[in-house]
N, C-alpha and C positions, 0 to 999 in steps of 0.2 A: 332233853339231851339225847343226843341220838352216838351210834357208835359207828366206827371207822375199825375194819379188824386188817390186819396187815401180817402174814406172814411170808419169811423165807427162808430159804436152804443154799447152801454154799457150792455143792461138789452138782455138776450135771449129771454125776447118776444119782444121786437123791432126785434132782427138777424130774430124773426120765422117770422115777418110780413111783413118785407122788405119793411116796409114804410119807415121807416127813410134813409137808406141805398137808396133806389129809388129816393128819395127827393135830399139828398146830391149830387148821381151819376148825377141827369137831371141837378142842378144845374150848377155842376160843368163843365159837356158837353155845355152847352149854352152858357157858359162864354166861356171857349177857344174856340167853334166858334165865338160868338163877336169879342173876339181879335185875331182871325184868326191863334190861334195857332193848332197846330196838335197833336192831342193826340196819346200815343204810349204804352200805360197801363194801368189801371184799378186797383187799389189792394184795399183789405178791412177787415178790423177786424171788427168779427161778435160777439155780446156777447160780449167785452173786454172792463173793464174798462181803463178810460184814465189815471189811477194814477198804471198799472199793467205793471210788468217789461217789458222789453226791449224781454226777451226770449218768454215771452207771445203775443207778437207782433206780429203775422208770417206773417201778410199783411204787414204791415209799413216796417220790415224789409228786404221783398222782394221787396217795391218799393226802399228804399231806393237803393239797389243793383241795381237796371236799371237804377238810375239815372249817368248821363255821364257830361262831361262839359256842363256846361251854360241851361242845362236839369232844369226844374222847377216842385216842387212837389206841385198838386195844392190841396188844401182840402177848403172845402164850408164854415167852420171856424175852426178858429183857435184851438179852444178847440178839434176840432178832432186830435189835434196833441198830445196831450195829456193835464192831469188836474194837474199835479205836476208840480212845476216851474223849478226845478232844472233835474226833466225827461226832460222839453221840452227844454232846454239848453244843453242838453246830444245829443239829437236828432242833433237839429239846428247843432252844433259841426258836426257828422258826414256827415251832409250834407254840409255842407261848406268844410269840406277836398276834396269831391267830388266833387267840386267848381260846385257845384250845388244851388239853392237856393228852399225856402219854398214861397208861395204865397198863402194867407189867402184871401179869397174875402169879410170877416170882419173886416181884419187886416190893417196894415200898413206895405207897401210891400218899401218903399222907404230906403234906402238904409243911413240915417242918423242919427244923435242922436234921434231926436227928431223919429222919426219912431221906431227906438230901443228901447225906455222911452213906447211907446203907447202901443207895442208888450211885453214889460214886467210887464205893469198896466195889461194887459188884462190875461196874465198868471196868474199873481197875484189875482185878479179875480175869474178864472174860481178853481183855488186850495181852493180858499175862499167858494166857492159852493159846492164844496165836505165835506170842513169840515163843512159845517153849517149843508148839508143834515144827515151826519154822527154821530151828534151828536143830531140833533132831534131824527134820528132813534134810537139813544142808550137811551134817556131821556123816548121813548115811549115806548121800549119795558122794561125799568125799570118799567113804571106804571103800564105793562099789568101784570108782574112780582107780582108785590107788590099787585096785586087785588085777583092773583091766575088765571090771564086769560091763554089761550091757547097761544105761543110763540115757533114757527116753528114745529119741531117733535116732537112727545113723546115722552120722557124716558120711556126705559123700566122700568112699575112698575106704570105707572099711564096711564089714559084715559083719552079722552075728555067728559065730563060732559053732562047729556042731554039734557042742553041748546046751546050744540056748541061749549061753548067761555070758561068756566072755565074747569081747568084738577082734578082730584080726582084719587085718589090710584085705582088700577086695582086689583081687589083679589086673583084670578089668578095668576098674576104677582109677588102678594106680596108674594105669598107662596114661590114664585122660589126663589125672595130676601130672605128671611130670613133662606133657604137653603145654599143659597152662604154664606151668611153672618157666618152661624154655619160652614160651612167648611171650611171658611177662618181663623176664630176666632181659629178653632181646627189646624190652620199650614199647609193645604192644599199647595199645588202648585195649580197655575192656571190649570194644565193640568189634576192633581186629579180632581180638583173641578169639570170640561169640563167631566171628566169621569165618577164621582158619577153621575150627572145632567141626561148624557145621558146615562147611565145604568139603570135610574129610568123612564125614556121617558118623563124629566121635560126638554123640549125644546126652544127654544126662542120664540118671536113671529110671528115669519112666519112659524113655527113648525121645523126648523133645527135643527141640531146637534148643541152645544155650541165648542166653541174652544177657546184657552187663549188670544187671541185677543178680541174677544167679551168680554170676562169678565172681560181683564185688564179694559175696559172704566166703567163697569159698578161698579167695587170695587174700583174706584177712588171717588165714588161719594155715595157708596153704604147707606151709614148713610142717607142720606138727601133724597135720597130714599125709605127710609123705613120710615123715619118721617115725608114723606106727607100722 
């Protein structure tokens, strides 16, 4: 029997620190030498959350592929196999065709109901902590919303405030809006509008050329834009 060790970490500043990833990796080394197994790869998703498809996998999916008969895929826990119950059931599935097995060193590796019942609370679980995190996150940035706080990028057409935290209309910016907005009102095409814009040298905010890509995003929302 030889071992397959697979670990990964969610957020790109874990991938940039390679603590968690280090962590996982010694763990998992220590353990198959304890039980004097032999390791025969390494694989690791950097940055990937555990609820992100199967095509987004490209470590998990390339160890799954080494693995051979009675081959065992070892991860530090279980949650590294992923945070969706019905992904880690998709997974398990492929690796059992390759009569290969998964071994959790927080799981339950045994082979019975009652092993199977422990390994699917724990699934259950870990999909439980994405939605709780997912849904603070969605509750917080409602409030930072509803205050007028700052909430990831600007739109163009507003700035950040000179305390930091709240956004206010950009003047600047709001000329270009209400530019777009009279040439769109007058029937423009996006590609007119990208023309008038840049024939006038009223350019975005990194000083480019506008193109009907840029302006589709921004005349989807253009009204709400101009009435902050």
């Amino acid at each position: 029997m030889t071992i397959i060790i697979y670990t990964r970490v969610s957020t790109q500043e874990q991938a940039d620190s390679g603590a968690g990833l280090n962590a996982q990796l010694d763990a998992c080394r220590a353990y198959a030498k304890q039980q004097g197994w032999e390791v025969s790869g390494e694989y690791q998703d950097a940055g990937v959350s555990g609820t992100a498809d199967l095509e987004k996998r490209a470590g998990l999916m390339a160890a799954i592929g080494e693995l051979k008969k009675g081959d065992v895929l070892l991860v530090a826990k279980r949650d590294r196999i992923g945070r969706d119950v019905m992904l880690v059931k998709t997974i398990e599935r492929m690796i059992s065709k390759r009569k290969a097995s998964i071994h959790a060193m927080n799981g339950s590796n045994d082979a019975t109901p009652e092993g199977a019942l422990m390994n699917t609370l724990m699934d259950g679980f870990a999909a439980y902590e994405v939605a709780v995190i997912r849904a603070r996150t969605k509750a917080a940035l409602g409030a930072k919303k509803s205050r007028g706080e700052r909430m990831g990028k600007i739109p163009f057409g507003l700035q950040v405030d000179d305390d930091g935290v709240h956004v206010v209309p950009c003047e600047l910016e709001q000329v270009v809006l209400r530019k777009i907005s009279e040439l769109k009102n007058a029937g423009y095409s996006l590609q007119r509008i990208a023309n008038a814009l840049n024939n006038q040298s009223m350019f975005n905010r990194q000083g480019n050329p506008w193109n009907p890509v840029l302006l589709h995003t921004i005349c989807k929302d253009i009204d709400q834009r101009l009435a902050a």
